[in-house]
N, C-alpha and C positions, 0 to 999 in steps of 0.2 A: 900729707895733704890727701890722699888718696883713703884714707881710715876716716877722715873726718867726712870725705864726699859722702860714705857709705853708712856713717853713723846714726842715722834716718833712716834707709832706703834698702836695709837690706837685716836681713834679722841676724841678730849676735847670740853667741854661745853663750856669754855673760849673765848667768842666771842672776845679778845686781842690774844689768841694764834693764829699760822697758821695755816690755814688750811691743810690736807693733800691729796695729790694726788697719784692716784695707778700707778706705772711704770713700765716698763716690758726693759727685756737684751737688748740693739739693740747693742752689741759690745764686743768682747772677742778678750784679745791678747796671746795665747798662746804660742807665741818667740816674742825672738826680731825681727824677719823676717816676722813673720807671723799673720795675724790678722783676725775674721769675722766680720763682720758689717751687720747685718738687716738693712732691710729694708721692707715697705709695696709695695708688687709685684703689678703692673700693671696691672689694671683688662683686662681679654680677652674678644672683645667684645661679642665671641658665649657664653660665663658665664653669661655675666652681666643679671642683676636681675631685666630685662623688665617687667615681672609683678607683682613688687612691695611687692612678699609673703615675701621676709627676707632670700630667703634660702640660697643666696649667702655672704658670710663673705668673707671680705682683709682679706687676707694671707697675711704672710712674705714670705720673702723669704731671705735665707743669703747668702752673697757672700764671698768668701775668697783671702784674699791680699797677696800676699808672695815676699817679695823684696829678692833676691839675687845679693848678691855684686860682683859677677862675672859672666860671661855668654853672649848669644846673647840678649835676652830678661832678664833684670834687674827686672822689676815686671811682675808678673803675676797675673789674675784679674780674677775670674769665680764664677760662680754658683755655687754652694757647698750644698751637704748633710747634713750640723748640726747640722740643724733642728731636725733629730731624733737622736742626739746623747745626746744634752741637752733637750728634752722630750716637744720641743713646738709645 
């Protein structure tokens, strides 16, 4: 039981098993109407990391989708805070 827990979740000598790769959320649907989706934000170019030290990291950034089945505007499409609700 305890081989099979690990079979996933921890890398094997087994040069026949897969390898594994680290992934991170890019997508939450929390209704039927509504969703986030990451994404890596568009660096700005007064950011960018012209002299080469490292200290600029891509950011996410998330957007939030919310279709409504009635109204003037049926989706709505924007920028969203929650990033700091799920702690990235």
């Amino acid at each position: 039981m305890r081989q099979l827990s690990k079979l996933y979740t921890e890398p094997s000598n087994n040069p026949f098993e897969p390898k594994l790769h680290a992934y991170s959320l890019r997508g939450v649907s929390i209704s039927k109407n509504t969703m986030y989706v990451c994404r890596r934000a568009e660096p700005d170019l007064i950011d960018m990391d012209l002299d080469g030290d490292g200290e600029n990291a891509k950011s996410d950034q998330w957007w939030r989708i919310h279709y409504a089945p009635m109204g003037a505007s049926p989706v709505t499409v924007e920028v969203s805070g929650f990033h700091s609700l799920v702690g990235l």
